[in-house]
N, C-alpha and C positions, 0 to 999 in steps of 0.2 A: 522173688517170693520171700517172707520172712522165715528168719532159719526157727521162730517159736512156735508153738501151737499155744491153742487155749487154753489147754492143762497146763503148761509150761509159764504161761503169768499167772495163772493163779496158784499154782506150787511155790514163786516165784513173793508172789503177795501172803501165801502165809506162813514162810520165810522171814522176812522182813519186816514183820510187823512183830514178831517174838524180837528183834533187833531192836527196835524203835521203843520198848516199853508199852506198848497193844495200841496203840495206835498209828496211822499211816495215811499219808497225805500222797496225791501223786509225784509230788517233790521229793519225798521222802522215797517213793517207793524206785523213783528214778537214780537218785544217788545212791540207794543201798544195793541196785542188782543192775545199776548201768542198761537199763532197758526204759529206751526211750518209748514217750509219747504216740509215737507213729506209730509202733507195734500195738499198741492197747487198741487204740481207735478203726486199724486194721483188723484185726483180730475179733474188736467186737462194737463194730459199728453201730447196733443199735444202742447198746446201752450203755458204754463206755466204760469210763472208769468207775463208776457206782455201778455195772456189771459185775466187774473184778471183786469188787468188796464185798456184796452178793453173795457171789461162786465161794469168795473164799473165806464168809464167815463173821467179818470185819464191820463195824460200827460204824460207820461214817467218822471224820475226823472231827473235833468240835469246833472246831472254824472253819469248818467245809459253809462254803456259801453260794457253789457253781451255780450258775441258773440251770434251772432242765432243759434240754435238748427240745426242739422240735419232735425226734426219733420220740426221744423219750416219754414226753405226752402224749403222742400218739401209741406206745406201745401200752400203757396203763390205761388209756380210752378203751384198748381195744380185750382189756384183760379184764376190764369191770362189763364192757359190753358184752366178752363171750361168759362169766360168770352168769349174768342175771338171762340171757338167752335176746337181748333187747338194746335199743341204745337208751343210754341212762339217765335220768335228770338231772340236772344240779347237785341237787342234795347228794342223790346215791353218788353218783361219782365224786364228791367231794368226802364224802364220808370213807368209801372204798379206797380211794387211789391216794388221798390225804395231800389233794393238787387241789389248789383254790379257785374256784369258779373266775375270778379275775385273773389269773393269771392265763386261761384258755381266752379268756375273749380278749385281752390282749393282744396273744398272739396269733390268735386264729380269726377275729371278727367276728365271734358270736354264734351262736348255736348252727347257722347256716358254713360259717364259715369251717367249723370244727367237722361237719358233716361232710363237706365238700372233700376237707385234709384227710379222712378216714376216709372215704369213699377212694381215694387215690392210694393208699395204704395198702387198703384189700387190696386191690385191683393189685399190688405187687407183690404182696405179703401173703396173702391167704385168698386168693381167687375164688375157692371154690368152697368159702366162708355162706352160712345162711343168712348173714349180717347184711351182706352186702345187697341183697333184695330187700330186707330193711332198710338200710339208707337209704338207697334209691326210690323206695316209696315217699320215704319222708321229705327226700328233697325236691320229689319233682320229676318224671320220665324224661320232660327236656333238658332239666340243669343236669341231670345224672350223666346223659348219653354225652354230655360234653366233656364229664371229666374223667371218663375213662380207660383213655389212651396215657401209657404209663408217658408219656414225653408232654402231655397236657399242661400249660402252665395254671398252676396253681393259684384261683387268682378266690380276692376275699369280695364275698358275695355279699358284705353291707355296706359297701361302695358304692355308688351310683356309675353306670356307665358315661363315661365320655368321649367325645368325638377327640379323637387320633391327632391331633400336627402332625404335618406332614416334616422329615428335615429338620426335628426337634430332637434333642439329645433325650435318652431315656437315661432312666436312674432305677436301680434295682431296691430292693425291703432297705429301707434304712436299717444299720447294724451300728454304726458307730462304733467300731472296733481299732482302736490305734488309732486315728486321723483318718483311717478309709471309714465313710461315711454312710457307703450302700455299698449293697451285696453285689458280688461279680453278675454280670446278665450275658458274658459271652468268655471265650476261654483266653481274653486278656487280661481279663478281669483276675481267673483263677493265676495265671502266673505270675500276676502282682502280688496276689494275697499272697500266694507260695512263698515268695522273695522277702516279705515282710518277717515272716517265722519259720522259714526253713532252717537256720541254722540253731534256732530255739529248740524245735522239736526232733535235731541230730541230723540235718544234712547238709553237705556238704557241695557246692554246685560247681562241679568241673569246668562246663561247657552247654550252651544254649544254643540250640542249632534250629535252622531250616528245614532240615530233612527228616524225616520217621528215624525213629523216636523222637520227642523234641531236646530232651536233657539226659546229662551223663552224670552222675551223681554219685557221692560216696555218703553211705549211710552207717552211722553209729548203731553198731549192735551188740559193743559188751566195754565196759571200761575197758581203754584202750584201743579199740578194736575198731575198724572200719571195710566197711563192704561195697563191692561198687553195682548200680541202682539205673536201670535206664529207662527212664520216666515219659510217659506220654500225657500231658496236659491234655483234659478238657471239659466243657461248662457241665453235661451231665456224662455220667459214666459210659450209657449207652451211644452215647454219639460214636464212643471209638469202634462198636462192631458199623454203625451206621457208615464210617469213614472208610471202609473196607482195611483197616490195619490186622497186621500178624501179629496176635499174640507169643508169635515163638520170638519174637524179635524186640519183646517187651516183659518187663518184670512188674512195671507197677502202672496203676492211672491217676494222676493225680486230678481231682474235681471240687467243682461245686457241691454239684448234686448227685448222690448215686441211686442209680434208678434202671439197674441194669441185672435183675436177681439172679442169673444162670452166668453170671459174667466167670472168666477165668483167670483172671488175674487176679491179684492184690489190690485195693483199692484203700486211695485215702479220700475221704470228702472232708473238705474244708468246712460246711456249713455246720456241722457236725461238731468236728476240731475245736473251731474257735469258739464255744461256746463254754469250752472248758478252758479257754487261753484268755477269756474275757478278765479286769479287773487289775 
């Protein structure tokens, strides 16, 4: 588990930015208090590190250029939707959340597709939201009852369906991140990506094993300093209560996708991560 809390980066970030001359980059904020990346995104998995800056007062840096998270349009979707009591059009949400209508139908495929990604949100995030019987009106009783189940994949509804191959290699949301080209679609996936920037974001890989836990790990948690970290890989968070695993015999889950809200562990998701490691 991380030895920080959320007070703890953010006391942390307004700290270091009185060091930096008022401004603070996550590079910046890395080398000035030795507090890696995996703690941020840990700590504050929806909203990352423009969280942190948030919390703690902080400007954006003027070369900040991260693209926004998935989490993160989703979370200002859902902050202009409970503002106005409605889901928003266009305009208002471009006007409210100052996210440009192209940049959702991009990543989400379009008004169906955004509805579809919010409706999967609630259903983790605010269940018992009055939102969520709007969406569902507006997408349809049958598209709705399908994407309800929080393990549902995610899929963009201005697609056209097509027929399956049978024994044909699948490929995950192109990301183009490094040379890896799509998204992990199973939990080999996530231990490649891991291996790519694990030792970017302060870890250290002892040993890769067969047996529960999958990895033994030493994690950076203060200049100089290193902790040891027993990591269980896999594609969504919840799969590990699905796998029947002890959390007492685990510190952290490393993933894709976290989709597991009462989970007990520490969790990193990658999809998340690398959206901030992009560039």
């Amino acid at each position: 588990m991380s030895k920080y809390s959320r007070e703890d980066i953010v006391d942390a970030a307004k700290k270091a930015v009185k060091q930096n001359d008022g401004i603070l980059s996550r590079s910046d904020f890395q080398r000035l208090t030795g507090i890696n990346q995996s703690h941020i995104y840990a700590l504050f998995p929806e909203g990352g590190w423009s969280e942190v800056l948030e919390l703690a007062g902080i400007a954006q840096h003027p070369k900040h250029n991260v693209p926004l998270s998935d989490e993160e349009i989703l979370i200002a979707y859902h902050r202009v939707a409970s503002d106005i009591g409605n889901i928003p059009t266009w305009s208002i949400f471009q006007s409210k959340a100052n996210i440009s209508k192209s940049t959702v139908q991009q990543r989400f495929g379009g008004k169906s597709g955004i509805l579809q990604r919010y409706l999967l949100w609630l259903s983790q995030n605010s269940p018992d939201s009055p939102l969520v019987g709007i969406v569902q009106d507006q997408l349809g009783q049958g598209v709705a009852e399908q994407m309800i189940s929080p393990n549902t994949t995610k899929p963009n509804s201005s697609l056209p369906r097509w027929s399956i191959k049978k024994n044909e290699i699948e490929y995950g949301e192109p990301i183009n991140f490094r040379g890896l080209q799509h998204a992990p679609i199973n939990e080999i996936g996530v231990v490649y990506l891991f291996g790519m920037i694990s030792h970017e974001i302060g870890y250290m890989v002892e040993a890769m094993r067969t047996a529960y836990p999958d990895c033994e790990a030493k994690r950076r948690i203060s200049s100089g300093r290193w902790q040891r970290v027993l990591i269980e890989f896999e594609y969504q968070s919840s799969n590990f209560h699905q796998h029947g695993h002890d959390p007492q015999k685990c510190d952290l889950i490393i993933c894709w996708e976290h989709n597991w809200v009462n989970c007990p562990l520490e969790v990193l998701e990658l999809r998340s991560l690398i959206q901030n490691l992009k560039g």
